[in-house]
C-alpha positions as CSV (number, residue, x, y, z in Angstrom):
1,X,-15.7,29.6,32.9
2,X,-18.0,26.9,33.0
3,X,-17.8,26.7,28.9
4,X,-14.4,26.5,29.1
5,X,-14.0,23.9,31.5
6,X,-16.7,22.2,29.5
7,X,-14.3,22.3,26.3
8,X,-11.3,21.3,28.0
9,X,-13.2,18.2,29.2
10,X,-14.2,17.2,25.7
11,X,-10.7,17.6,24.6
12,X,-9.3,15.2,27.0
13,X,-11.3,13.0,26.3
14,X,-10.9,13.4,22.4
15,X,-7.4,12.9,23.3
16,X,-8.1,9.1,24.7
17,X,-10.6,8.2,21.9
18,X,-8.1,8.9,19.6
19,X,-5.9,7.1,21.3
20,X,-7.5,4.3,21.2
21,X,-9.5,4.7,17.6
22,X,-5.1,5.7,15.9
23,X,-6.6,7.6,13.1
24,X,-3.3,8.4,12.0
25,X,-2.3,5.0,11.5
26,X,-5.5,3.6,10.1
27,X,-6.3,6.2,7.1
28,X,-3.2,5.4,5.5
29,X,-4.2,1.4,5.8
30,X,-7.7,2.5,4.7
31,X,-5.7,4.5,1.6
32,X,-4.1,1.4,0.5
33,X,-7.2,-0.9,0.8
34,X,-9.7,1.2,-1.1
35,X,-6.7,2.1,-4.2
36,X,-8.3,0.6,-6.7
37,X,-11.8,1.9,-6.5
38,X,-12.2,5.0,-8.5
39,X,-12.3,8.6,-6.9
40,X,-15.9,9.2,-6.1
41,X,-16.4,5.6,-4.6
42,X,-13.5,5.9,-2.3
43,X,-14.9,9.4,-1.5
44,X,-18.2,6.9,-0.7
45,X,-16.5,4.6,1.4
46,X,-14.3,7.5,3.7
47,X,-18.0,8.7,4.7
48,X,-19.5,5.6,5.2
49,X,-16.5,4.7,7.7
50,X,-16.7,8.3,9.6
51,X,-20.7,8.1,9.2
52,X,-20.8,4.2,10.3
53,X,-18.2,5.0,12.8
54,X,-19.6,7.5,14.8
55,X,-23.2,5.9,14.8
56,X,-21.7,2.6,16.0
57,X,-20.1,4.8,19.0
58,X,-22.7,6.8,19.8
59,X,-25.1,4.1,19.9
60,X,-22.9,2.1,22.5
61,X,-22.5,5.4,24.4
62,X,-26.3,5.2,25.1
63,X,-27.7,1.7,24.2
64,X,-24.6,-0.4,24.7
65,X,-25.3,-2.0,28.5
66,X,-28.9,-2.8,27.0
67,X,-27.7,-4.3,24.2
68,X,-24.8,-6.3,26.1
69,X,-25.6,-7.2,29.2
70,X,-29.6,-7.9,28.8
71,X,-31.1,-8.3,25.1
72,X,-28.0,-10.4,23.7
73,X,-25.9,-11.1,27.2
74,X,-22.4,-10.8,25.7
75,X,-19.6,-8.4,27.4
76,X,-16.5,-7.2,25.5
77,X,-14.7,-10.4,25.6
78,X,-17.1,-12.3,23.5
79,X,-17.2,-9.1,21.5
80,X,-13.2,-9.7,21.1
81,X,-13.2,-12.9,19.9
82,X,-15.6,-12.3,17.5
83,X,-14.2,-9.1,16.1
84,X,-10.8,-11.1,16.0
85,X,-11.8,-13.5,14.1
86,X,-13.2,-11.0,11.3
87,X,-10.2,-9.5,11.1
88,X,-8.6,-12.4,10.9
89,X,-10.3,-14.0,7.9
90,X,-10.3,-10.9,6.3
91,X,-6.6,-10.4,6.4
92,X,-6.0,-13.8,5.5
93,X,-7.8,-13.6,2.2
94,X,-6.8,-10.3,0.8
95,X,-2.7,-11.2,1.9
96,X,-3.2,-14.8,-0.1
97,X,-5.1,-13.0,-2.8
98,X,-7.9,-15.9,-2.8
99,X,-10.6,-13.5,-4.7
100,X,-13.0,-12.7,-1.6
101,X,-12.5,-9.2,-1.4
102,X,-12.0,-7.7,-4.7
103,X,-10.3,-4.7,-3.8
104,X,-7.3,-7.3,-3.2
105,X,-7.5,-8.5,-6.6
106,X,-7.8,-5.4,-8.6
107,X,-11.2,-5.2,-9.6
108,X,-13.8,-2.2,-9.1
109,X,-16.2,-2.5,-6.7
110,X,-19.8,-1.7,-7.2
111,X,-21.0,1.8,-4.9
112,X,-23.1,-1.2,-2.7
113,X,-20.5,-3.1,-2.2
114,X,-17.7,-0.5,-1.7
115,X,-20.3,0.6,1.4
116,X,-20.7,-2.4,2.5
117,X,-17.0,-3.5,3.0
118,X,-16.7,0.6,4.4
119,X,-19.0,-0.9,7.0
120,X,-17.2,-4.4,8.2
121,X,-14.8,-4.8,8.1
122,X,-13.3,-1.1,7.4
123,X,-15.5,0.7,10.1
124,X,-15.7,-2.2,12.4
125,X,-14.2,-3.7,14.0
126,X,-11.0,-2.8,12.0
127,X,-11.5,1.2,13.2
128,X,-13.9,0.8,16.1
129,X,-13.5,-2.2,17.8
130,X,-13.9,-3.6,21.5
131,X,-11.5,-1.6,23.1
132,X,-13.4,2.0,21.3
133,X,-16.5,0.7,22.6
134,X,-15.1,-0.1,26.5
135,X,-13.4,3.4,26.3
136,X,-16.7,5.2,25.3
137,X,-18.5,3.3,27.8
138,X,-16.4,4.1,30.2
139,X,-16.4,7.6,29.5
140,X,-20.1,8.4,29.4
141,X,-20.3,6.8,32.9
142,X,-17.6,9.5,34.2
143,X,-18.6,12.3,32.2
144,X,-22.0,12.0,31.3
145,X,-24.3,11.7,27.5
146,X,-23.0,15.4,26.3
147,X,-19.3,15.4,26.7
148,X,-18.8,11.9,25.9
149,X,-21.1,12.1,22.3
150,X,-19.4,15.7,21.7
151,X,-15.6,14.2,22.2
152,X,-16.7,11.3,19.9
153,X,-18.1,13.9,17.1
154,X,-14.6,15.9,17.4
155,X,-12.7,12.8,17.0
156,X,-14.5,11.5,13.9
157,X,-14.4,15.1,12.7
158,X,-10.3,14.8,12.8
159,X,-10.8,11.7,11.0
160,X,-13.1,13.1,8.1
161,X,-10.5,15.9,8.1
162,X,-7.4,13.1,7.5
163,X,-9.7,11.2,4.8
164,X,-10.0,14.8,2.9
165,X,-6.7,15.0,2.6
166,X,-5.9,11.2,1.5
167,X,-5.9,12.7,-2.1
168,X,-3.0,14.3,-1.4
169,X,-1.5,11.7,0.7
170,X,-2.0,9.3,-2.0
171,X,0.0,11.6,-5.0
172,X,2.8,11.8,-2.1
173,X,3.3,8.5,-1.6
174,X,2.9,6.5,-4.6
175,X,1.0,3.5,-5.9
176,X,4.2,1.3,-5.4
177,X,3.9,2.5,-2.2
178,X,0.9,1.7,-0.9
179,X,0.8,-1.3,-2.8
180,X,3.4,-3.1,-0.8
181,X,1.8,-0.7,2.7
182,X,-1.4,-3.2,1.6
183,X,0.1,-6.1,1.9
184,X,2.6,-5.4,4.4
185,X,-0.2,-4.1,6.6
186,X,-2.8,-7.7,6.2
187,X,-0.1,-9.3,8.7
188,X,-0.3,-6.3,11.4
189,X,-4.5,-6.5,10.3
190,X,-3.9,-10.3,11.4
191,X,-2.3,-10.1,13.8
192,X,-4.5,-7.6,16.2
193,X,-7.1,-9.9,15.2
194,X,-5.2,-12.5,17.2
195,X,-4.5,-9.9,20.2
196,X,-8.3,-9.6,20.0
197,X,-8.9,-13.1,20.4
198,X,-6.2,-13.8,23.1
199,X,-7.4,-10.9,25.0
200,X,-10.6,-12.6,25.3
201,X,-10.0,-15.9,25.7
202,X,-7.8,-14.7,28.5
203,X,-10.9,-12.9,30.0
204,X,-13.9,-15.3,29.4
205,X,-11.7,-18.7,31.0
206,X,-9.4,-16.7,33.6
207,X,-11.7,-13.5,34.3
């Protein structure tokens, strides 16, 4: 009894992290950013964003008020802006094509650099941002270390489950296809970046 209540928690809670963390919209974006890398560096990059992903979440879950609120004294506003203004510059380069991320001119990137760019801005804060980390928070406080790190390793399971499949995805829809999805998706990129920064404006000058 108690085991099932105990799954039927996590599950709720998977529920809200994915939510918040839209898998279903971001793989396809993450499809048609990392097109022209070759097979096995994609393959790289799809762990490195599920690997990166879930150690950025978990390490909020139990190190993110000490890290916040007394060794760097930020809250998730400041964390907002700044995450805003990543996506921001990042979209605006790859849309105008100025060179500074080469997967938006054609070129191949290197395995280090392919991580890298997994990392930030394809992990965060593009996947987890601000409002992951305020959910997760939130959720170990209510429910506690175990629930909260086992709903966060079923969600990023789902999502290493969606990247296995890209393959697929990727014969089914087309390179036409996602080449227009990339740039047609840099504006949406942009423009959460500006939510981002709104938002906390919004909550650092009017609280």
């Amino acid at each position: 009894m108690i085991a099932k209540e105990l799954v039927m928690d996590i599950l709720t809670y998977v529920l809200t992290i994915i939510g918040i963390l839209n898998p279903f919209g971001n793989v396809p974006l993450f499809m048609t950013l990392t097109k022209d890398q070759k097979p096995e560096v994609r393959k790289k990059m799809y762990n490195a964003i599920v690997l990166g992903g879930f150690a950025i979440v978990t390490g909020f879950i139990i190190a993110g008020d000490f890290f916040m609120n007394h060794l760097y004294k930020v809250g998730m506003n400041e964390l907002r802006v700044a995450g805003g203004m990543i996506l921001i510059v990042v979209a605006f380069r790859n849309l105008l094509g100025l060179g500074a991320s080469k997967e938006s001119s054609g070129d191949v990137m290197s395995e280090k650099d392919a991580i890298r760019y997994a990392i930030t801005p394809l992990t965060f804060p593009m996947l987890v941002g601000p409002g992951t980390i305020s959910t997760v928070m939130i959720i170990h406080k209510e429910a506690g270390l175990f629930i909260s790190v086992g709903a966060v390793a079923v969600t990023f399971l789902i999502i290493k489950f969606l990247f296995m499949i890209s393959d697929w995805l990727d014969k089914v829809l087309g390179e036409v296809v996602l080449f227009v999805l990339s740039r047609v998706m840099q504006i949406f990129i942009m423009s959460a970046g500006v939510k981002m920064i709104s938002t906390g404006l919004k909550g650092i000058f009017i609280g």
